[in-house]
C-alpha positions in Angstrom: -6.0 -22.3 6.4 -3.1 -24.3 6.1 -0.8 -21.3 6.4 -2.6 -20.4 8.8 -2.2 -23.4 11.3 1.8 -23.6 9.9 2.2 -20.4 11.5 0.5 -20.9 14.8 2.8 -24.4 14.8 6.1 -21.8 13.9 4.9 -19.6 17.2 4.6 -22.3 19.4 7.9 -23.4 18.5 9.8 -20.1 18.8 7.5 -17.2 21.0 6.4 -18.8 24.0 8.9 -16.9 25.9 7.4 -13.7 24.2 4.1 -14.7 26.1 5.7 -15.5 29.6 7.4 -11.9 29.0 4.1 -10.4 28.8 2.2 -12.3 31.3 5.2 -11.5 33.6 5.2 -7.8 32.8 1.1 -7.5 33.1 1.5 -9.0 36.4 4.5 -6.3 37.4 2.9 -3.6 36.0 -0.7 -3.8 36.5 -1.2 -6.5 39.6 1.5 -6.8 42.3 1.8 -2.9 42.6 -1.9 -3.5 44.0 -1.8 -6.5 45.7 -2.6 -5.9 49.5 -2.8 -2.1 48.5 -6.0 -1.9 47.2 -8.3 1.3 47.7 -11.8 0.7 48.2 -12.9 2.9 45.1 -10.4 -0.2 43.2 -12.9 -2.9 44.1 -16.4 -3.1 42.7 -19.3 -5.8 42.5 -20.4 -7.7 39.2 -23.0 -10.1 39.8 -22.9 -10.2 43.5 -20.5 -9.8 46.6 -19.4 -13.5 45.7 -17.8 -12.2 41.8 -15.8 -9.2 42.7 -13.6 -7.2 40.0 -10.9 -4.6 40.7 -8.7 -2.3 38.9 -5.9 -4.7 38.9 -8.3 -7.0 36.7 -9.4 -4.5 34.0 -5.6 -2.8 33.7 -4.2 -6.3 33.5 -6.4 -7.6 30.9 -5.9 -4.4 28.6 -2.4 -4.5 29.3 -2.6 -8.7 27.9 -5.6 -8.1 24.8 -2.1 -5.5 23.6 0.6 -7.2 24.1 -0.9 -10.9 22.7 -2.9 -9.8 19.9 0.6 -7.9 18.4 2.7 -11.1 19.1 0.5 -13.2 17.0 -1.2 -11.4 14.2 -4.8 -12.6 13.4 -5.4 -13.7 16.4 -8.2 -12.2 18.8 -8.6 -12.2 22.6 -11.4 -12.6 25.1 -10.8 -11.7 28.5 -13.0 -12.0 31.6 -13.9 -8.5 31.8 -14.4 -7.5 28.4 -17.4 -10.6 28.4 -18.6 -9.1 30.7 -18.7 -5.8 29.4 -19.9 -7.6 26.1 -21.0 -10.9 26.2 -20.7 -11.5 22.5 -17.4 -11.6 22.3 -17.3 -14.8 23.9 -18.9 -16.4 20.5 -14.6 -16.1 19.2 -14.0 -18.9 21.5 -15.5 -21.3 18.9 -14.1 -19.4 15.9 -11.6 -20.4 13.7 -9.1 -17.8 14.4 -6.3 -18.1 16.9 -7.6 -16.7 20.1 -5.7 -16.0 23.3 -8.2 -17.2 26.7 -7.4 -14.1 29.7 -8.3 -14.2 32.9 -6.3 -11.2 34.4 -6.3 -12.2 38.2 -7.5 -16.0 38.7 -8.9 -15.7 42.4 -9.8 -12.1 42.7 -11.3 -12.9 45.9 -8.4 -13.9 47.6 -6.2 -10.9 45.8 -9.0 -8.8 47.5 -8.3 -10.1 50.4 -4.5 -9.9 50.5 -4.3 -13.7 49.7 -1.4 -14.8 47.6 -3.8 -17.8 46.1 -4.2 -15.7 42.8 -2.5 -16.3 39.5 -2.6 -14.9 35.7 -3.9 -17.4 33.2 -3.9 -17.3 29.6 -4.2 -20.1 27.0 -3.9 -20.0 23.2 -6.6 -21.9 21.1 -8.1 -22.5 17.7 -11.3 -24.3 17.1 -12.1 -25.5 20.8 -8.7 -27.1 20.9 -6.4 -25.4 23.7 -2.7 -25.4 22.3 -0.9 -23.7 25.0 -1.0 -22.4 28.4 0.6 -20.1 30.6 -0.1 -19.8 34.5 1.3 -17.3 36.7 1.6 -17.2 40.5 3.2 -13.3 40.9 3.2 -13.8 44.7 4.1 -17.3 44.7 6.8 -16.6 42.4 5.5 -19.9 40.2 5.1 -20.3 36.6 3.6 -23.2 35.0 3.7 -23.7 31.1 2.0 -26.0 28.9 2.0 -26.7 24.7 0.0 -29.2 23.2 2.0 -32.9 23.2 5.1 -31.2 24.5 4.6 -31.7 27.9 3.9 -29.5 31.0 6.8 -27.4 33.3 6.6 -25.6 36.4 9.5 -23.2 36.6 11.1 -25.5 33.9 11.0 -28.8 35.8 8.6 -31.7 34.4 5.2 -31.5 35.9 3.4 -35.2 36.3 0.5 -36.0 38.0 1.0 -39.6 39.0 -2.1 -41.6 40.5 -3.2 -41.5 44.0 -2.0 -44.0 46.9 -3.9 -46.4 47.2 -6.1 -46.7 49.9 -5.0 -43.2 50.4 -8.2 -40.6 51.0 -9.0 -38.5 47.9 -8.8 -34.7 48.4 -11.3 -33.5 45.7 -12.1 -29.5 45.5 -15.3 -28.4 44.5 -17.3 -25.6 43.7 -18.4 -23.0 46.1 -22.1 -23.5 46.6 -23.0 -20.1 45.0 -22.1 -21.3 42.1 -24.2 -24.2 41.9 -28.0 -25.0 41.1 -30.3 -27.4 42.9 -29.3 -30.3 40.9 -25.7 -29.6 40.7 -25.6 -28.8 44.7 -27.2 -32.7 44.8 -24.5 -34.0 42.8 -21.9 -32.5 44.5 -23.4 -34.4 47.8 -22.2 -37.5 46.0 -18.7 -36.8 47.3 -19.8 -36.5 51.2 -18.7 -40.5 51.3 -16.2 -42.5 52.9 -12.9 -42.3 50.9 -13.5 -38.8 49.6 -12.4 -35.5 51.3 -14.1 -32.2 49.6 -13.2 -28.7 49.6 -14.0 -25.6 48.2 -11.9 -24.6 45.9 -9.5 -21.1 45.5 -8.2 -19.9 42.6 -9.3 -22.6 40.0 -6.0 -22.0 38.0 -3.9 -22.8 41.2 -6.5 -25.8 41.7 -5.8 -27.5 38.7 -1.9 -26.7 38.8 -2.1 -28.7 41.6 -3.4 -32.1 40.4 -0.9 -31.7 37.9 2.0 -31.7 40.4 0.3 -34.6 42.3 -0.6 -32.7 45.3 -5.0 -32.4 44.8 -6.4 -35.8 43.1 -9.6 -34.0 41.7 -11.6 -31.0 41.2 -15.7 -31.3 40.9 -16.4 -27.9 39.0 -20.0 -26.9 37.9 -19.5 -23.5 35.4 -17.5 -23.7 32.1 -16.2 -20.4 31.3 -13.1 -21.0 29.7 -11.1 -18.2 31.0 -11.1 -20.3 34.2 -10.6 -23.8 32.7 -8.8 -23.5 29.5 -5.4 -23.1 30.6 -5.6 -25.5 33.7 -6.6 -28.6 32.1 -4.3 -28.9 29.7 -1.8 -28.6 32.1 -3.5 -31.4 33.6 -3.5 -33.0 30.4 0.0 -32.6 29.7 1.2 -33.7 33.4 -0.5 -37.4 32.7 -4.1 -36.4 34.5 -7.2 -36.2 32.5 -10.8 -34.6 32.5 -14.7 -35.9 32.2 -18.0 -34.5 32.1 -21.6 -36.2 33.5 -21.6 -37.8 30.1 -18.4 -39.3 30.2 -16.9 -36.7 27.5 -13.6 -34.3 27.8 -14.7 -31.0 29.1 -14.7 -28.3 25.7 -14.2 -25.3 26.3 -16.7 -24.2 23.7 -19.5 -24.8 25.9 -22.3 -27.1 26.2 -20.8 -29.6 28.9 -22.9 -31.8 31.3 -21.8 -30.4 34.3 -20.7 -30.7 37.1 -17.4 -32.4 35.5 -14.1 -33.5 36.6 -10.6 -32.7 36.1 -8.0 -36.1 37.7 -4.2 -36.8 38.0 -5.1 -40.2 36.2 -8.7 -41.7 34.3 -9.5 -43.9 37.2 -9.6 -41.2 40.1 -11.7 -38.8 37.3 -13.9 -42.2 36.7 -14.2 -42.3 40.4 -15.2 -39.5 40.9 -17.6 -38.8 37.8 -19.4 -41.8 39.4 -19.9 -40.2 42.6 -21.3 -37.1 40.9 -23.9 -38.9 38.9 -24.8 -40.9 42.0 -25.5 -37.8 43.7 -27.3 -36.1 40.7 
């Protein structure tokens, strides 16, 4: 095991540019030849007209599970889109083995819709610990990077989140409402308060890249899957900002988190917030 972890430390010091190739090149190959272009037989339905999937998506992700697994032997993948076509393989999340978190177009909704708020995200963890992340804008042309106590870049300047204004008004984006229970609906109303400005949120990559530049103070998220979270909070973490569940606990992204929860550009606006929720809930 030992070996194993030395070898994982060895990648992150000397193939993290092989990653940003391959995210890059999914995004060329498989993503921005599509965007705005899409055909209507490219676009179908998963659970509902709310969680759409699209040919981009699929070719993307098969295009990453390649490329990563070959840059780091032993290592697995799970991708949106092959959960879904399996749910099982989700359970490698909380394996031991490296495994590389996909999620092949970040906002498909708005990539449906010819919106540029989309973005690639993968992260690269081992035992519920997130080591590395990589998020990539195509159509913004941004590309935000993060490795475990090394910091977090955006186009290779220093990312930090900083702390609010005081007094200022917080701008905290939430969940959409169909993506929310009773209770969790009810805790979200703890935000409709003086002080607090909610939205709904886009792409929840995008989201969380921007409370680590210091542009969004919070996000008040109710589902966990990790594709969606993994590589965004620790770029958070690495830009200064931090993250909380109902019980007062980091967010894992091996499941079984009191939701909703909070991701913060500092611990007293994700306090702030968390307090808020459980008001509301």
């Amino acid at each position: 095991m030992n070996g194993d972890i030395e070898t994982i430390e060895e990648f992150l010091a000397h193939r993290t540019s092989d990653v940003e190739e391959a995210v890059r090149q999914a995004a060329a190959t498989e993503i921005m030849p599509r965007f705005r272009r899409l055909a209507q037989d490219e676009i179908d339905e998963k659970s509902g007209p709310h969680d759409l999937v699209t040919d981009a998506d699929r070719n993307a992700e098969t295009y990453l599970t390649e490329a990563l697994a070959k840059l780091l032997p032993g290592s697995v993948v799970v991708g949106e889109e092959a959960v879904h076509a399996n749910p099982a393989t989700y359970e490698a999340v909380r394996g031991e083995a490296p495994v590389w978190i996909v999620d092949p177009v970040d906002g498909t909704r708005q990539f449906v819709h010819g919106d540029p708020g989309f973005c690639t995200l993968v992260a690269l963890a081992r035992g519920g610990v997130v080591l590395a992340s990589w998020t990539y804008a195509p159509a913004l042309g941004r590309l935000a990077t993060a490795v475990k106590g090394q910091g977090a870049f955006l186009d290779g300047e220093r990312l930090r989140s900083g702390s609010p204004d005081p007094g200022r008004e917080l701008e905290v984006a939430t969940s959409h409402p169909y993506y929310t229970t009773d209770e969790q609906k009810r805790a979200l109303l703890g935000l409709q308060t003086e002080g607090v400005r909610p939205r709904f949120c886009g792409s929840a990559g995008l989201e969380y890249l921007r409370i680590a530049e210091g542009r969004l103070d919070a996000t008040a998220f109710s589902w966990e899957a990790a594709w969606d979270h993994a590589a965004g909070l620790l770029l958070v973490e690495e830009a200064g900002g931090t993250h909380l569940t109902l019980t007062g606990e980091p967010f894992r992204i091996t499941g079984g988190n009191a939701l909703p929860f909070t991701a913060a550009r500092d611990d007293a606006t994700a306090r702030r917030v968390m307090g808020l929720l459980s008001g509301g809930a």
